[in-house]
N, C-alpha and C positions, 0 to 999 in steps of 0.2 A: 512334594519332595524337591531337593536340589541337587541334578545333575551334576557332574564332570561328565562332559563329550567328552571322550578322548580320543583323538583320532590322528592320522596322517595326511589325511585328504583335508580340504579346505571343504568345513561346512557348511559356508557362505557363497559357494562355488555350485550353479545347479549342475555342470558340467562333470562335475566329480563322480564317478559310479555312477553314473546317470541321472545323478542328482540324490542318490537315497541319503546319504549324510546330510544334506539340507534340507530333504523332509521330514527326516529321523527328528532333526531339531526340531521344527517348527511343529511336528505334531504333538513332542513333549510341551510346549511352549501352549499350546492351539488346548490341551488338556488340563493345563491349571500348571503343570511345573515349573520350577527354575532352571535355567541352562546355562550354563557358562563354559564355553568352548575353549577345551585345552587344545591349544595346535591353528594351523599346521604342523604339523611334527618335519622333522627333515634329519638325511642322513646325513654324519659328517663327512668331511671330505668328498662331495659327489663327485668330482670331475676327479678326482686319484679313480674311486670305485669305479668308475664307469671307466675308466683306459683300463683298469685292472681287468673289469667284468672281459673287453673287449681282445685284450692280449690273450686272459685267458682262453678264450673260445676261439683265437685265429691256432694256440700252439696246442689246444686240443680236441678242437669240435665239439666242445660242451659247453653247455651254458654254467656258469656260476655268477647264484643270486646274492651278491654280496649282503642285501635287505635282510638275507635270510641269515646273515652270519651271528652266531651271538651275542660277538660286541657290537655290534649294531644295533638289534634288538633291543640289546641293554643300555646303549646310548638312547635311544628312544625314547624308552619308558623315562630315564633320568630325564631327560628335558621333559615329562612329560609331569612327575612330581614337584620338578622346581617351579611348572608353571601353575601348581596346586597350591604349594605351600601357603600357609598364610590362610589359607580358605576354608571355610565349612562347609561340608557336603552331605549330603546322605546319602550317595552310592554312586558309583564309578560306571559308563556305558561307555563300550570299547566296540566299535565296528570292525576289529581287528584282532585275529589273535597274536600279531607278532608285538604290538606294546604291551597287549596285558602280560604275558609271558612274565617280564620282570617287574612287575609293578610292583613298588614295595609299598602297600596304605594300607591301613585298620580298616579301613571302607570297604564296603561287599562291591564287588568287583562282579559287571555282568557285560559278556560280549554277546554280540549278534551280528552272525555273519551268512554267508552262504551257501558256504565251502570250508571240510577242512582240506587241510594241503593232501594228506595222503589220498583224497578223493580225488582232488586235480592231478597227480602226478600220472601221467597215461594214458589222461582220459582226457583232456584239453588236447587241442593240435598245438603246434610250438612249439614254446620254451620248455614245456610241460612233457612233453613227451625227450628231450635232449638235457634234463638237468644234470651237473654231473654228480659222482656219488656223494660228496662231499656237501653240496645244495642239501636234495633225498635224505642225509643226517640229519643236517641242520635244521633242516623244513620240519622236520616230525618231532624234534628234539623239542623246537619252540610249540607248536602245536601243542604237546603231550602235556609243556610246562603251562602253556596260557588254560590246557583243561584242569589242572591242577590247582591253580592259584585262583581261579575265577568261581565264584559263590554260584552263580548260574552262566553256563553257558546253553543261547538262544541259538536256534537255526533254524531259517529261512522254509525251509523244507523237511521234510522225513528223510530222504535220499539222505540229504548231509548228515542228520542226525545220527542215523543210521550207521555211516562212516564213520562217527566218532566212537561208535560202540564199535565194529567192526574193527578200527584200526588204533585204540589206544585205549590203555587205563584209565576208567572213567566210567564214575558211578552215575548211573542211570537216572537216580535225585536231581541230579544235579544237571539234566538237558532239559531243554523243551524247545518246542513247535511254534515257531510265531509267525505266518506269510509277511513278505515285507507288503506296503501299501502301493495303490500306483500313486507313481510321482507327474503330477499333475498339480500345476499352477492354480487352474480352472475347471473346474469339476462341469460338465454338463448339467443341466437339469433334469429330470425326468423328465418332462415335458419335450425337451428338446429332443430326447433321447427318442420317447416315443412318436416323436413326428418325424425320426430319422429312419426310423424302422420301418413307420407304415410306408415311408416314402419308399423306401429301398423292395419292399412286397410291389411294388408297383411298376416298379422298371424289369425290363426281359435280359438286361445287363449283367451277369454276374460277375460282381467286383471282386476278386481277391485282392487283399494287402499285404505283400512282405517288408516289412521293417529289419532293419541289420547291417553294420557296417562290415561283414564280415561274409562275404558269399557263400564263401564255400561252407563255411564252419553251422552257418545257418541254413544252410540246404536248399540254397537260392534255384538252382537246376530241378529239382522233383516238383518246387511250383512250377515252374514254367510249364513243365513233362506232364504236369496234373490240370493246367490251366489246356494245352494241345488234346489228352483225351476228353476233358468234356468238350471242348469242340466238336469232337466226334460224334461226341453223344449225342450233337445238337443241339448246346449247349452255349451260350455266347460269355462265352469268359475270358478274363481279361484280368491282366495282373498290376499291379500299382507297385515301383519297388520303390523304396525311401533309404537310404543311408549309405550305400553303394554302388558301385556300376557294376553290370552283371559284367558276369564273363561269356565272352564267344557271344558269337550272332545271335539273338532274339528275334521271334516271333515279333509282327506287326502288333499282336492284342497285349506286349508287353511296354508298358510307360513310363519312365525314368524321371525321375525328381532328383535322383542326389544326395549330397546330405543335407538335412534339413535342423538348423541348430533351435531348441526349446529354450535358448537363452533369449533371442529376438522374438519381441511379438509377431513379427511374419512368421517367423519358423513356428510358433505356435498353432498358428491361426492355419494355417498350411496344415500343419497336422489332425490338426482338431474337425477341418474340412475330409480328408481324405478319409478319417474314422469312420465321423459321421455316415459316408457317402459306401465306405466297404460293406461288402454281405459277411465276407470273412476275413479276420488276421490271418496268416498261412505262414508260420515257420518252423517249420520241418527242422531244428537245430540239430548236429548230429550229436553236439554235446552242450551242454546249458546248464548250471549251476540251477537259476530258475527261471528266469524270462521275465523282467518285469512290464514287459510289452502286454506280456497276457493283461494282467493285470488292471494294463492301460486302456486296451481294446473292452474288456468287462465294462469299466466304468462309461463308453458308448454307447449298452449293448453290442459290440460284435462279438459272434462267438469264436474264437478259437481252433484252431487243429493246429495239430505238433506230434512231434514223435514223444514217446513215451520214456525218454532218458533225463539221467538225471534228476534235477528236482521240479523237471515241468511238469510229472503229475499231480504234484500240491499245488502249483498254482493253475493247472489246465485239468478242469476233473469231468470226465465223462457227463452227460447230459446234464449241467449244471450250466459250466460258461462255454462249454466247448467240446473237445473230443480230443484224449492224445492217442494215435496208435503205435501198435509195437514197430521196434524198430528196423525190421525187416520191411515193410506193406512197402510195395510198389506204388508208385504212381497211379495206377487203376484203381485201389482198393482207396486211395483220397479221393479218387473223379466219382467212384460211388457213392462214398459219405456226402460228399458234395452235393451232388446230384438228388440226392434222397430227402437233402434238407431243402434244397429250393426251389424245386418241384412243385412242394405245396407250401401255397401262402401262410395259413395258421401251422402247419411245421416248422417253417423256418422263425413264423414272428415269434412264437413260444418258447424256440432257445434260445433266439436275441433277448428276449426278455429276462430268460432265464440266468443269463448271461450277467445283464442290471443288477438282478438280484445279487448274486453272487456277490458282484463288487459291493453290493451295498453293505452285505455281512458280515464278509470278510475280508475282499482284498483292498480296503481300504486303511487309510493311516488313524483315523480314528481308532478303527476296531484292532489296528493293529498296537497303537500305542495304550490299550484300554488292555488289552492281555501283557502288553508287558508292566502295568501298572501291579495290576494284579501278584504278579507273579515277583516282582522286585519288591513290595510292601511287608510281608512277612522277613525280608530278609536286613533290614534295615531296624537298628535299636533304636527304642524306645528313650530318646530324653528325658531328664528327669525335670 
C-alpha cells in the first residue's frame, strides 16, 4: 500500500515524540509500503499565537492552546491536502487527531495516537490540568471531529481507547488496539540479551533504572524510597537515573547521567549499556499515556514495574515483561516485588526472559506495523 504520513511533527526527526513518527515510517517502509511524508505541518502565525497564548495566561491564569483552535486545525489539515494533491494514495495515517479533524480526501483516513484530549485534560500535570474553557471546547470539538471523519481510529493502549468510548460519539467498529513499537535504532540480539541476563544473576548489585525527563511526573522519589527500603532488607540496591536531575538530596546508591540524546551514537551506546547492565526499568509514572521506555526496556530483557495508570497496563502486563501496581502501593510493597524477584536466580532470569519474549510478540515495530496492515487493507478500494 501507499501511505500519506500526515503529521506535525518531523518524521525524519528521531527526537520528535521520542522518535515514534520516525519509526512509524520506517516500519511501514521496513514492511513492503510506500510512504511519503506530508509535513512538517506548522501553525500560521506562530509568534502572533504564542504572544497571544502568553498575554492570554498573564490576564487570566489559563492556558489557551491556540493548536487547538479550529482555524488552526483547519489551516493544518489545508496545508496538509495541498501537500497531497496531485498524488495517489491508498490511505491516509494521522499520528494526530488535530489534522485529521478537517481532512477533506476520498481516502480512508486512520489515526494512531495515545491519547484522546478528553483523557489528558486532568489527568496530565500542567497545561492540562489549567486549560481554559474555551481550549476544553475546542479540544473535544476537534477530537469528536477527527473520530468522525476517520475510517479507523488506532490507540496505543485500551486506557485511550477506552476514553474514546467513554468520552465521545463513536462507533466501537471503528477503534482498535495497536501497542506502539520500541523505538530503537538497534535492536539487541538474543544472544546479547541473554549473556546480559546471565551476567546480571550473577552480580549481588541490584540495579534499578529510572528513565524520564520529567521527576516528578515519573515518580522519581518512590524509586529512590524503594531503592533505601531494600537496603533495609539487606538488599544492595542502587538507582541509575537518565534524563533528569533529581530533586532534593539523594542517597549515595543514587547515579546521575543526565539527559542522554538517542540522536548521538554516544547517547545510544550509553543507553543500550545501562539496559543491558539494569535488573529493573522502575517508573513509577503518576501519569502516562503509555511508556514507551517499557517497551524499550522488554526488548533488553529488563523487566518492568510501574504504577498501574493510564495506558502502562498495555504496555506493562503482569508476569509477562513486568509488573504495574495499583496506584496507591507504597514504596514497601515495590522493595517486596523486588526483593521476591531477585532473590532467586531462575526467578528473576525467567521474567527477564519473559520480558524478550513479550517484546518479540508484541512490542515491537514489526508486530506493530503487521496489525495495522491488517486492519487498514480491508479498508482501502479495490482498483480496477
Amino acid at each position: 500500500m501507499k501511505f500519506a504520513f500526515v503529521s506535525q511533527l518531523d518524521a525524519k526527526d528521531v527526537q520528535s515524540w521520542s522518535g515514534t513518527p520516525f519509526f512509524m515510517v520506517q516500519g511501514l517502509r521496513d514492511a513492503g509500503h510506500s510512504v511519503q511524508e506530508i509535513g512538517p505541518l506548522h501553525l500560521p502565525f506562530p509568534r502572533t499565537l504564542k504572544l497571544l497564548q502568553k498575554t492570554y495566561q498573564m490576564l487570566t491564569g489559563k492556558c489557551y492552546d491556540f493548536g487547538r483552535h479550529p482555524l488552526c486545525a483547519k489551516a493544518l489539515s489545508k496545508q496538509a491536502a495541498k501537500q497531497m494533491a496531485g498524488e495517489e494514495f491508498d490511505a491516509v495515517l494521522c499520528p494526530s487527531s488535530i489534522v485529521c479533524a478537517g481532512l477533506d480526501t476520498g481516502l480512508p483516513i486512520v489515526t494512531w495516537e495515545d491519547a484522546t484530549f478528553a483523557g489528558m485534560v486532568g489527568y496530565y500535570p500542567g497545561k492540562w490540568r489549567n486549560f481554559s474553557d474555551a481550549t476544553i471546547r475546542h479540544g473535544n470539538e476537534i477530537q469528536q471531529a477527527s473520530l468522525s471523519n476517520a475510517a479507523l481510529s488506532i490507540f496505543a493502549s485500551d486506557w485511550a481507547a477506552q476514553s474514546a468510548v467513554d468520552n465521545y460519539k463513536v462507533d466501537t467498529k471503528k477503534l482498535a488496539v495497536v501497542p506502539l513499537g520500541a523505538n530503537l535504532t538497534e535492536v539487541p540480539s538474543q544472544a546479547d540479551v541473554f549473556a546480559a541476563i546471565t551476567a546480571r544473576t550473577q552480580t549481588k548489585e541490584c540495579r534499578l533504572l529510572f528513565i524520564g525527563v520529567e521527576w516528578h511526573r515519573k515518580g522519581g522519589s518512590l524509586v529512590v524510597e524503594t531503592a533505601l527500603a531494600l537496603r533495609k532488607k539487606g538488599i544492595n540496591a542502587s538507582v541509575d537515573v537518565v534524563g533528569c536531575e533529581p530533586i532534593g538530596d539523594m542517597p549515595d546508591c543514587v547515579r546521575t547521567h543526565g539527559f542522554v540524546s538517542k540522536a548521538t551514537k554516544e547517547g545510544r551506546e550509553k543507553i543500550r549499556s545501562l539496559l543491558l547492565n539494569a535488573h529493573f526499568l522502575f517508573v513509577p509514572s503518576i501519569a502516562e499515556c503509555y511508556g514507551l521506555v517499557f517497551a524499550e526496556a522488554s526488548a533488553f530483557g529488563v523487566p518492568s514495574i510501574a504504577r498501574a495508570t493510564g495506558g502502562i497496563p498495555t504496555a506493562v502486563q503482569d508476569d509477562l515483561n513486568g509488573w504495574a501496581l495499583d496506584v496507591n502501593a507504597p514504596a514497601q510493597d515495590y522493595a517486596n516485588l523486588i526483593a521476591s524477584q531477585f532473590d532467586n536466580t531462575e526467578t528473576y532470569k525467567n521474567a527477564a526472559l519473559r520480558a524478550r519474549q513479550f517484546y518479540e510478540k508484541r512490542l515491537n515495530w514489526r508486530a506493530a506495523i503487521a496489525s495495522l496492515t491488517h486492519l487498514v487493507e480491508p479498508l482501502v478500494p479495490q482498483r480496477c
